[in-house]
Structures are given as C-alpha cells and as structure tokens.
C-alpha positions in Angstrom: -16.8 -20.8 2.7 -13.7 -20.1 5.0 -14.2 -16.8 7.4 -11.4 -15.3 8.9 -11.8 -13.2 12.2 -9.0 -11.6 13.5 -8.5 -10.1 17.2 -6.2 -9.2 19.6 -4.9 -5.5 18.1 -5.3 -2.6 20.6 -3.0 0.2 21.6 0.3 -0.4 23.4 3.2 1.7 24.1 6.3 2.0 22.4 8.7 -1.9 23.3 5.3 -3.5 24.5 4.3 -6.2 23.1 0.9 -7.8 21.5 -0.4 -11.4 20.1 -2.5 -11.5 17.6 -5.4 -14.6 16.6 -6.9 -15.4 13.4 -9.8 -18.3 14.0 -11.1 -19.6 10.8 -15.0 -20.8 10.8 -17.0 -22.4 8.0 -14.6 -24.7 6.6 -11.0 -26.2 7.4 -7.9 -24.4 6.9 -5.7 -27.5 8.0 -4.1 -27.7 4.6 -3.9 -23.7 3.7 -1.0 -21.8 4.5 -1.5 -18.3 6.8 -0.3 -15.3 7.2 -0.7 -11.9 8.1 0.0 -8.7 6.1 -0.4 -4.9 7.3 -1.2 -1.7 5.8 -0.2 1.7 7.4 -2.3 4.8 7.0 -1.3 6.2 2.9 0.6 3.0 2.5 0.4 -0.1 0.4 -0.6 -3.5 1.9 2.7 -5.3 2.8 4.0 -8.8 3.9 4.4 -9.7 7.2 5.0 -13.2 8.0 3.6 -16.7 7.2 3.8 -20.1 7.8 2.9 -23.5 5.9 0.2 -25.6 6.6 2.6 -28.2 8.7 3.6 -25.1 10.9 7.3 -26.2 10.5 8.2 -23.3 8.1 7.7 -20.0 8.5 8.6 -16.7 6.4 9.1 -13.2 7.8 9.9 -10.1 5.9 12.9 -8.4 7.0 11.2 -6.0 9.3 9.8 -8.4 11.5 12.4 -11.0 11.8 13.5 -11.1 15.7 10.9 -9.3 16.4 7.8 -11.3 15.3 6.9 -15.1 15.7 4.4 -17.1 14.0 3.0 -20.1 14.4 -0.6 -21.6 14.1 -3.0 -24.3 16.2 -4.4 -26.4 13.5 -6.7 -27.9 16.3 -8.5 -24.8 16.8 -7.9 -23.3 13.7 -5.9 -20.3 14.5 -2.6 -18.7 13.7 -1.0 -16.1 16.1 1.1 -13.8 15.6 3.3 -12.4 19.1 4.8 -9.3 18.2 7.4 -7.8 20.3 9.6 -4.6 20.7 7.2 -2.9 19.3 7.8 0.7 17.3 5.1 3.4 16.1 6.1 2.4 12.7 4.3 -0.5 13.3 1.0 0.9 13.8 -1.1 0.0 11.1 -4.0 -2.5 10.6 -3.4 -6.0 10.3 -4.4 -8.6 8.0 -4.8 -12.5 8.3 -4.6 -14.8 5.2 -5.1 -18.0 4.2 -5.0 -20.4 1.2 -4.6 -23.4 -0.3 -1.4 -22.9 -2.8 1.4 -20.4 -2.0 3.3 -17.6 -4.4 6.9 -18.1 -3.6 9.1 -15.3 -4.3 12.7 -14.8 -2.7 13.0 -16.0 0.5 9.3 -15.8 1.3 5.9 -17.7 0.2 3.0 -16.4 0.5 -0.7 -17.8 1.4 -2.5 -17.8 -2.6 -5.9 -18.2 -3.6 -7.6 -17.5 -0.6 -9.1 -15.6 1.9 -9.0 -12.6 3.7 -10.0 -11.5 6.8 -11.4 -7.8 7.8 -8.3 -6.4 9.7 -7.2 -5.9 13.3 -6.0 -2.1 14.2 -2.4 -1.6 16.0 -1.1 1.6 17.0 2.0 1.5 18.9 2.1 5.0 21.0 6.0 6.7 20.9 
C-alpha cells in the first residue's frame, strides 16, 4: 500500500520562504496525481495545489497562485511544493495527496481515491 511522508515544514518568518517533499514508499505513484491541501487551526481542510501524473499541468487555488509552485520527481517519487512570500495566514499544517483518478471541479482537479499523508506543520511568524 502507498505511504506518504511528508517533510520540510518548520517555522520561518513573515516573506521567507519553504519547500516542502512528499516521498511515497510501498508502491508507485507514477500514474497518481499529487497534491497538497492545508488546514489552519479551527479551519476546514482546504485545496492547495496539484499536479497531474505527467507533471505538465498543475492547479493552484487562488491563494497560492504566484506565490506557490509545484512540481513532482517521478524518479524518486516525490512532489515539492516551494512556497514563497510567505504570510501568518499561511501557517497551518500541510497535507500531501495522491491518487489514481482526479475530481475536477472549476478550474482545479484534485488527486481522488487515494492516499493521505500525516501532515507537515508551518507557522509563518508576523
């Protein structure tokens, strides 16, 4: 079964910058699409970006876009996500998906039918 670790959260200031990883393990994600979602302290769990299993598309939500890039290493299994400009409303803990269908919806599809992994923290200090 497909295990996703994340790393790479941590505390930075306010306009710093951090890059995320998600390595799966235990099976091949080469043909899932990834992702990451975040949830914020008393929030909901909400969209972040994505990209498709080719890497040439990605989605963002509005919030990240110019601010965020994905983009994934089949070869080792990863997906990364470089966040920049960072803001204390961006503190929350972050989520790496993966899966082998997607739920389109708007502008943006989604990793479906997947997996989750167990969340990286950010806090972005004002």
């Amino acid at each position: 079964q497909v295990h996703l670790e994340e790393s790479g959260g941590g505390l930075v200031q306010e306009g710093g910058s951090l890059r995320l990883s998600c390595t799966a393990s235990g099976g091949s994600v080469s043909l899932w699409a990834m992702g990451w979602f975040r949830q914020a302290p008393g929030k909901g769990r909400e969209f972040v970006a994505s990209v498709t299993y080719t890497g040439k598309m990605a989605y963002y939500e509005n919030f990240a876009k110019g601010r965020f890039t994905i983009s994934r290493d089949t070869a080792k299994h990863t997906a990364y996500l470089q966040m920049e400009s960072l803001k204390p409303e961006d503190t929350a803990t972050y989520f790496c998906v993966a899966g082998p269908n997607e739920d389109c919806s708007g502008y943006t599809c989604r990793p479906a039918d997947g997996v989750w992994g167990q969340g990286t923290q950010v806090t972005v200090s004002s």
